[in-house]
C-alpha positions as CSV (number, residue, x, y, z in Angstrom):
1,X,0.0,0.0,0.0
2,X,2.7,2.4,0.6
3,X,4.8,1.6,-2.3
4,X,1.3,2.3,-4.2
5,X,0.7,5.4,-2.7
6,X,4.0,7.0,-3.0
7,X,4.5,5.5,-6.4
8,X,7.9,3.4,-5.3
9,X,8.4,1.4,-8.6
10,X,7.7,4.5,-11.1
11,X,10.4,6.6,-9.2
12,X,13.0,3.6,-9.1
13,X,13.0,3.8,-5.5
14,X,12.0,1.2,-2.5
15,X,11.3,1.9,1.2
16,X,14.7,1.5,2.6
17,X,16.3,4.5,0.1
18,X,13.2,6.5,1.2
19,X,13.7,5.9,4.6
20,X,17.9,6.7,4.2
21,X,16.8,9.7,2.0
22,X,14.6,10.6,5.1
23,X,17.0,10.8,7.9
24,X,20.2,11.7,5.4
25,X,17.9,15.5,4.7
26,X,17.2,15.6,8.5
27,X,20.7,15.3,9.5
28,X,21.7,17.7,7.0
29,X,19.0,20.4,7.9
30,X,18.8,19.4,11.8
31,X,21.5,22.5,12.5
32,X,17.7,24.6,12.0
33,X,16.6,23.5,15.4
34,X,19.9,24.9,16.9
35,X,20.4,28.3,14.8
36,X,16.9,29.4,14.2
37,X,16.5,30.2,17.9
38,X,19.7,31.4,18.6
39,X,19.2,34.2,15.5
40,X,15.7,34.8,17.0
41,X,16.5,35.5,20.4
42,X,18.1,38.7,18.8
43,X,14.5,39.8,18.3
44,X,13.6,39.1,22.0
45,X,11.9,36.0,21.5
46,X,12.1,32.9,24.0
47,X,14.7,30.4,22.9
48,X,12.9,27.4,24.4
49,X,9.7,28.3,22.9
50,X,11.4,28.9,19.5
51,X,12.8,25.9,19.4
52,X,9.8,24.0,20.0
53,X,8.0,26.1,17.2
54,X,10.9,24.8,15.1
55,X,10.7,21.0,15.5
56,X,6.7,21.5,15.1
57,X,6.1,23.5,12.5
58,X,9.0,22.0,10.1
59,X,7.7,18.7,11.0
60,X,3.8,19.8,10.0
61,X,5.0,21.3,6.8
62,X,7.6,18.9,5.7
63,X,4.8,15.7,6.3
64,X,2.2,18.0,4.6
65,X,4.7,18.1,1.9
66,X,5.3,14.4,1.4
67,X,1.6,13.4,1.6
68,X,0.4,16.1,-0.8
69,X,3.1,16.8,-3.2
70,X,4.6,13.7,-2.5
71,X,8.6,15.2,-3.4
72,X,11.7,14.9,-1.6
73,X,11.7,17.9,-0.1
74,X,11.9,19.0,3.5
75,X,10.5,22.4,5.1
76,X,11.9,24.3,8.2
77,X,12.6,28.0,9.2
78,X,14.2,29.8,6.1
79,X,17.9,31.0,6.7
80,X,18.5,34.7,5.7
81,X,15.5,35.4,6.1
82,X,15.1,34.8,10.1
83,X,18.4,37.0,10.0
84,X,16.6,40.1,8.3
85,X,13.6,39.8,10.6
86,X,15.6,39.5,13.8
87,X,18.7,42.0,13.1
88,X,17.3,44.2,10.8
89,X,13.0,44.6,11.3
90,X,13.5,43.7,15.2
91,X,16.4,45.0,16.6
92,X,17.5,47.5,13.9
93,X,13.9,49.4,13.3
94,X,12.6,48.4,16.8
95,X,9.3,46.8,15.7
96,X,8.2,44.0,18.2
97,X,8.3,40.5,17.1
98,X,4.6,39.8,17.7
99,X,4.1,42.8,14.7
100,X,6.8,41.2,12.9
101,X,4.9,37.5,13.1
102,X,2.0,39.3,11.8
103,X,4.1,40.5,8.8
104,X,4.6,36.5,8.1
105,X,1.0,35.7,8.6
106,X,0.3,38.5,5.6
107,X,2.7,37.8,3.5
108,X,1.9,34.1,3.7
109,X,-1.9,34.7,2.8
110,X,-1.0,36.4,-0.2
111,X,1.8,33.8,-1.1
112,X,-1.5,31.6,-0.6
113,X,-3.9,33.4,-2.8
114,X,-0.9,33.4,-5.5
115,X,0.0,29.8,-5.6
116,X,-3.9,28.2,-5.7
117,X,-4.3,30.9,-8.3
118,X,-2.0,29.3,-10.2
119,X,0.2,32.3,-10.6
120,X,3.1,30.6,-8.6
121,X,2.9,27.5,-11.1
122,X,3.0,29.8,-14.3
123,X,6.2,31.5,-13.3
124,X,8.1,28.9,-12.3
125,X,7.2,27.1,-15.8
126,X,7.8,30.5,-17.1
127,X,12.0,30.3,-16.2
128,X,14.0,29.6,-19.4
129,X,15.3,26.4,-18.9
130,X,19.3,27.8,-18.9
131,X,18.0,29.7,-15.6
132,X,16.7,26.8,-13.7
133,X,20.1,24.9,-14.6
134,X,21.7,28.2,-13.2
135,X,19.8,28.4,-10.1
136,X,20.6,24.8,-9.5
137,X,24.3,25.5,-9.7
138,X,24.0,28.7,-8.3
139,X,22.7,26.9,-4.8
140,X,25.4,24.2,-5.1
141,X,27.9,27.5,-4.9
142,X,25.9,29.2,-2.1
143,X,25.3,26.1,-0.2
144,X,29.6,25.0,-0.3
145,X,30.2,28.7,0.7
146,X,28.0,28.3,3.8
147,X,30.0,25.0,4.7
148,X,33.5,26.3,4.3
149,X,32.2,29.1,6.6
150,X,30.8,26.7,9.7
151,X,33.8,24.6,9.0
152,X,36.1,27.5,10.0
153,X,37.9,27.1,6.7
154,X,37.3,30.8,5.7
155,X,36.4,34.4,7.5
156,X,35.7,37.8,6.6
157,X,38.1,40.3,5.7
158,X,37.6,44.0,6.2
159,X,39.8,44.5,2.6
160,X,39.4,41.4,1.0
161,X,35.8,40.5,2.5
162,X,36.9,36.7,2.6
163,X,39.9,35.1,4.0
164,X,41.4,32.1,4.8
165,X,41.1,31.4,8.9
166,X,44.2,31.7,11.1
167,X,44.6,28.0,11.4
168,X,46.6,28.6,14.6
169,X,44.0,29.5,16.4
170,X,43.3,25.9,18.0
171,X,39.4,26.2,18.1
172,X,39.6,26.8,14.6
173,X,41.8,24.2,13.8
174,X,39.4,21.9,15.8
175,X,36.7,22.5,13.4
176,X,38.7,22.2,10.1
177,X,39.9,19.0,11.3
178,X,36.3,18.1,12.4
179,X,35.2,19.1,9.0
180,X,37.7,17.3,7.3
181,X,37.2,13.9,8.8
182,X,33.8,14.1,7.7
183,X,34.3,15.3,4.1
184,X,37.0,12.1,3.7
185,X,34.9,9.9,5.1
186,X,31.8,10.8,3.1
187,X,34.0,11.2,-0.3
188,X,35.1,7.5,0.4
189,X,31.5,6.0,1.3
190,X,30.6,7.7,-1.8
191,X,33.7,6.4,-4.2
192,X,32.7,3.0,-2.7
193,X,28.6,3.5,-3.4
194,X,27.9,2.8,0.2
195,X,24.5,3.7,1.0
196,X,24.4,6.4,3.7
197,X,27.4,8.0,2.8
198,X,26.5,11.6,3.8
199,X,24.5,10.1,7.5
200,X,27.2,7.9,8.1
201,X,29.6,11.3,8.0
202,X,27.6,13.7,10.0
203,X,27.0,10.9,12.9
204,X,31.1,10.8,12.8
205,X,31.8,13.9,12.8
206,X,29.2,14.4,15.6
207,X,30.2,11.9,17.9
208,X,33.8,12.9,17.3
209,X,33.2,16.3,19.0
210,X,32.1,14.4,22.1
211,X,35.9,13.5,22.4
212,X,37.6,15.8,24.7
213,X,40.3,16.9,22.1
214,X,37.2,17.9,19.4
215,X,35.2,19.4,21.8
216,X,35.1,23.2,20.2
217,X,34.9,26.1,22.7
218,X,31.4,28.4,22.1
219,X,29.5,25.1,20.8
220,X,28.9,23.3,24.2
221,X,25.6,22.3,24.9
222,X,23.0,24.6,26.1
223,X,20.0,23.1,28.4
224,X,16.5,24.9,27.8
225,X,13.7,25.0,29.1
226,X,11.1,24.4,26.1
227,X,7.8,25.6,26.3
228,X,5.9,26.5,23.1
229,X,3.5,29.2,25.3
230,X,5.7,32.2,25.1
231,X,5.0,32.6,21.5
232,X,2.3,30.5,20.4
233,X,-0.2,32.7,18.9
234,X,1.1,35.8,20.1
235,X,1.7,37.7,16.8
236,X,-0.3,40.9,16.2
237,X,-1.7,41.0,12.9
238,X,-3.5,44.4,13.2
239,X,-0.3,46.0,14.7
240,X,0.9,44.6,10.8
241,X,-1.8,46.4,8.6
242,X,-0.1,49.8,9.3
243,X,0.4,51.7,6.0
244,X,4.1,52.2,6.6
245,X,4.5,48.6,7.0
246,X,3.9,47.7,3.6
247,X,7.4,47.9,1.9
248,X,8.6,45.5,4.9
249,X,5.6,43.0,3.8
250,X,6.3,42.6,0.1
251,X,10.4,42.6,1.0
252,X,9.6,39.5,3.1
253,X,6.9,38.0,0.2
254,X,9.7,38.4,-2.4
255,X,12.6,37.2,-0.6
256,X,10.1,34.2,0.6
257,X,8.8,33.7,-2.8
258,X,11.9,33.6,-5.0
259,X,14.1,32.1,-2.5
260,X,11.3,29.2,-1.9
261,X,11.6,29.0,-6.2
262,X,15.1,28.6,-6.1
263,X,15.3,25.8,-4.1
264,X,12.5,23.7,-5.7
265,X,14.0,24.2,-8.8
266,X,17.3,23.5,-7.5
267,X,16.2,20.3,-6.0
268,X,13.6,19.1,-8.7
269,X,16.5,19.7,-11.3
270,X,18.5,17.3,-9.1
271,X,16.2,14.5,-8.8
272,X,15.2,14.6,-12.1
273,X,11.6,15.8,-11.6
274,X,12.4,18.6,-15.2
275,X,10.3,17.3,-18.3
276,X,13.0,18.1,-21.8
277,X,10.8,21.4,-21.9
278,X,12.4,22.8,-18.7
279,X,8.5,22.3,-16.8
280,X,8.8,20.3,-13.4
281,X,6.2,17.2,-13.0
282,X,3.4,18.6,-10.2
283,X,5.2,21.8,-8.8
284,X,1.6,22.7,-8.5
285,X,1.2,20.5,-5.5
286,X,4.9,21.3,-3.8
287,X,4.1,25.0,-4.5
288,X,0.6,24.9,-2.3
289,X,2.5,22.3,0.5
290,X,5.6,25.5,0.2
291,X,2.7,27.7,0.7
292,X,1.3,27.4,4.3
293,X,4.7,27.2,5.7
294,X,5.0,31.3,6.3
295,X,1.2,31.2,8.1
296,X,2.0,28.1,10.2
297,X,5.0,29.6,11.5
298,X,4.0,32.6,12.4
299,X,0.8,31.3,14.5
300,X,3.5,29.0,16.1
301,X,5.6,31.5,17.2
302,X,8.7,31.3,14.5
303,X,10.3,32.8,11.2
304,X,8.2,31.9,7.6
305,X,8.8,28.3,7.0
306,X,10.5,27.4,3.2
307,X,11.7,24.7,1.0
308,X,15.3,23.6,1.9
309,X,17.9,23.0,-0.5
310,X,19.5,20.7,2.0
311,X,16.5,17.7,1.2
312,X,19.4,17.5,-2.0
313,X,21.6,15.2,0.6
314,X,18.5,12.9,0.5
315,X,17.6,13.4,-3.0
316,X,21.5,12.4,-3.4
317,X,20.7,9.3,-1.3
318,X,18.3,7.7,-3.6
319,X,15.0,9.4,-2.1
320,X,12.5,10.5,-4.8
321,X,9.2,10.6,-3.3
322,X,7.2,11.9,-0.5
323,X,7.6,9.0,1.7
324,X,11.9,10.7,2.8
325,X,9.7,13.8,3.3
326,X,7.6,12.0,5.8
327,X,10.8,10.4,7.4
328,X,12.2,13.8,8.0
329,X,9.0,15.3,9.5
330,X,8.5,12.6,11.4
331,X,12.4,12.8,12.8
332,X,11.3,16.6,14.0
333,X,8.7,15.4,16.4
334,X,10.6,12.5,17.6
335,X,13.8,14.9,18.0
336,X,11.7,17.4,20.7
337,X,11.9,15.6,23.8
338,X,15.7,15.4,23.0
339,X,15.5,19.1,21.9
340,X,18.3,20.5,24.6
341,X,20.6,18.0,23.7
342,X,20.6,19.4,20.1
343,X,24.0,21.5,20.5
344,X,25.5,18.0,19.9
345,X,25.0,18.3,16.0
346,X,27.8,21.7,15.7
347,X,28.1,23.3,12.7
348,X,31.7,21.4,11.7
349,X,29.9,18.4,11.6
350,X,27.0,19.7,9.3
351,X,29.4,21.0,6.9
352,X,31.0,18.5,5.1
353,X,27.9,17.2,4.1
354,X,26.7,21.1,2.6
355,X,30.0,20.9,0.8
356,X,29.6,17.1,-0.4
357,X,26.2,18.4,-1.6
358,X,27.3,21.6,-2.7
359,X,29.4,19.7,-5.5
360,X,26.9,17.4,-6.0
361,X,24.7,20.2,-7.5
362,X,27.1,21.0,-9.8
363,X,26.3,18.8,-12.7
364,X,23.6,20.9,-14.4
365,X,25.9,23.2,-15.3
366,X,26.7,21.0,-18.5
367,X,23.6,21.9,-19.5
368,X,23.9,25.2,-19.8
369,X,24.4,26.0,-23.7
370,X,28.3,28.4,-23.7
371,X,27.9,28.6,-26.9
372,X,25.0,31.0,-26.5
373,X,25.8,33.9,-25.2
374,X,22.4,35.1,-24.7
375,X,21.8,32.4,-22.5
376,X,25.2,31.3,-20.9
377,X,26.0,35.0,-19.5
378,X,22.4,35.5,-17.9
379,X,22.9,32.2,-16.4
380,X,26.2,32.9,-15.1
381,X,25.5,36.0,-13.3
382,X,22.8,34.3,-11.8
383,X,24.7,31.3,-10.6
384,X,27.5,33.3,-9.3
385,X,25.3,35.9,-7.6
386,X,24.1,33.5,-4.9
387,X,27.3,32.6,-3.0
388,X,28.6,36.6,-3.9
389,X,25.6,38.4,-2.5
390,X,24.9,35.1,0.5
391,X,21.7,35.3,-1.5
392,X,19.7,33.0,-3.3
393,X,17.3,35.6,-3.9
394,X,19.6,38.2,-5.4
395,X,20.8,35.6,-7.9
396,X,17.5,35.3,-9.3
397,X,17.0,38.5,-9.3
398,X,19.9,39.3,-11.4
399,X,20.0,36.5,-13.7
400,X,15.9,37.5,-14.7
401,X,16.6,40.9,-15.1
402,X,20.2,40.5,-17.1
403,X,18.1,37.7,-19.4
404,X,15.4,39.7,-20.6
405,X,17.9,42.8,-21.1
406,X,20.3,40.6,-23.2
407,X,17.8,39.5,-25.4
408,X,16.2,42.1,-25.4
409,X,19.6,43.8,-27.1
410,X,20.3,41.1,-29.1
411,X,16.9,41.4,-30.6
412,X,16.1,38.1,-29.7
413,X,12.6,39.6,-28.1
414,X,10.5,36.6,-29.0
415,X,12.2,34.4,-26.8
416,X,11.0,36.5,-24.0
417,X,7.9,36.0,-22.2
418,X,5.4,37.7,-21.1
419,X,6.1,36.6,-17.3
420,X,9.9,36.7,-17.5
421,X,9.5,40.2,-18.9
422,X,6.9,41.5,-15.9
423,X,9.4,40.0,-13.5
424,X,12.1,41.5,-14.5
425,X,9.9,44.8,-14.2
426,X,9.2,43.9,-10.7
427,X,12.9,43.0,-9.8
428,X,14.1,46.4,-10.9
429,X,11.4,48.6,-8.4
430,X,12.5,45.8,-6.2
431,X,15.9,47.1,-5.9
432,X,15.5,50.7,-6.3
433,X,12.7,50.7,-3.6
434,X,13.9,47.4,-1.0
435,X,13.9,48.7,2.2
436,X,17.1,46.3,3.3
437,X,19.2,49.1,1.8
């Protein structure tokens, strides 16, 4: 019956992949449960109750996912932008959270008007098929940058903006060895096709840093007390609706919507899910799944819930349908009475496997026709743009706008659409008029 319902032999999949797939994309994303409350607590939110919100709401949204959509892909607070609305909206403007939850409840009824108007579906199909390649590669880029970083491998630089770390510094050096242990180890499983590979290396890596030599200074583990009633349904939806809150709203519903884009493409591109005419097979359904994430989260008490480009580690592990998704959410749940102990799982031992997947996402790139300039510089700037700008966002934005002006130039204007052209409209008033600065 399950195989039936989650369509096991049409995928070339069986239950034990799924179930690898499952807790490989947990594992990889897991760090969530950790960071996301850490960067909200900038805002003045409760840690414990954050946390909580975390494990719940990504668990809701990623099963809803698998059952519905039934994809690969795994949902849970949305890096970057958790960042903007604690730093920036929270502590930078002053505006309470609860006002700021109510700018995720809007913004994630209008993403929901959008997507069952089929709006959301028409644009996605609407990306030349160069772009989606781009984006793809473009988050490979972005997500290898991120892992270098928590691996302590590179810093910033006030003249160069990166730099390699002082490897003398001994906690450093602790998590570049950490990080390169697992990246070894995971390369090997892989060269010999071991099932697991990318599990197996972040379970290492983690129970390594229990040894009293790995252990890293400023990642021991915190106790909290979790309790979900200091921010369940506490955001302030009419505090929202004020006039001069609107450019804050539809920064959030186009960073949201386009990163959220990104990463389904990114990951349907991966598994294989794009038809030869660059559509992907029932984005309908993972766009409406997507879709309740930012107005769950923000009843729960958390940051807009999105897509994750790290269910790729699964995808990479042989999962193709709905059923890893359900393994992961499930693994949320089952994770929250265990919830302090979640320091354990330190950013060195996450990163080999962003890297590992990082490269893995490279292979679209051969389809990018070179030979065309009109499409291989559009799709460059977009690619490159992610990990330049730490924004997967801004790379789409780029690449749309730089596509329809090179053909436009090149008086290739027929190979334009309607909805590419729009966009790129929208992307330029974007930037001249995004509050972020």
């Amino acid at each position: 019956m399950i195989e039936r319902f989650f369509k096991f032999k049409e995928r070339n999949t069986d239950l034990k992949t799924e179930i690898i797939a499952g807790i490989a994309t947990f594992m990889a994303m897991s760090y969530i449960i950790a960071a996301n409350p850490l960067i909200l607590e900038a805002a003045g939110m409760d840690r414990g109750a954050t946390t909580l919100a975390t494990c719940i709401v990504s668990g809701l949204i990623t099963i809803l996912m698998g059952l519905l959509a039934n994809y690969p892909i795994a949902l849970a607070p949305g890096m970057g932008i958790n960042a903007f609305f604690a730093y920036t909206i929270c502590k930078g403007m002053g505006i309470d959270w609860r006002i700021g939850l109510g700018f995720f409840f809007i913004e994630g009824i209008i993403i929901l008007i959008i997507t069952f108007t089929k709006l959301r579906e028409i644009i996605v199909n609407s990306i030349p098929y160069s772009l989606k390649c781009a984006i793809s590669v473009g988050i490979g880029l972005f997500l290898t940058f991120i892992g270098f970083e928590n691996a302590g491998i590179i810093t910033k630089d006030p003249v160069t903006f990166v730099k390699l770390s002082n490897f003398q510094n001994i906690e450093v050096l602790k998590c570049v060895i950490l990080t390169s242990i697992g990246l070894f180890l995971i390369t090997f499983l892989l060269y010999k096709k071991v099932k697991g590979a990318i599990l197996i290396g972040i379970l290492t890596a983690t129970l390594m840093n229990l040894l009293p030599f790995f252990k890293i200074k400023g990642m021991e583990l915190s106790f909290l007390n979790v309790n979900l009633s200091p921010t369940f349904f506490k955001l302030d939806i009419i505090g929202a609706l004020k006039i001069v809150y609107i450019p804050l709203i539809f920064t959030l519903l186009f960073v949201d919507f386009f990163d959220t884009i990104g990463t389904i493409i990114g990951v349907a591109t991966k598994a294989g899910f794009v038809d030869k005419d660059g559509k992907i097979k029932g984005v309908g359904r993972v766009l409406i799944s997507d879709s309740f994430g930012p107005v769950v989260a923000s009843l729960f008490g958390t940051s807009t819930v999105t897509s994750y480009i790290e269910s790729a580690a699964g995808i990479e592990e042989g999962g193709r349908t709905g059923f890893a998704s359900l393994v992961t959410g499930l693994l949320f749940f089952i994770v929250i009475p265990f919830t302090p102990f979640v320091g354990f799982i330190v950013p060195p031992a996450v990163a080999p496997a962003l890297i590992i997947v990082g490269i893995m996402m490279m292979e679209p790139i051969l389809r990018i026709n070179f030979n065309d300039y009109t499409e291989s510089v559009p799709a460059f700037i977009t690619l490159i743009s992610m990990p330049f700008t730490y924004s997967i966002s801004n790379g789409i934005f780029l690449g749309f706008i730089s596509y329809v002006v090179i053909k436009l130039i090149t008086g290739r204007i027929k190979e334009i659409s309607p909805v590419m052209f729009i966009l790129s409209l929208f992307f330029i008033i974007f930037f001249v008029l995004n509050p972020i600065g």
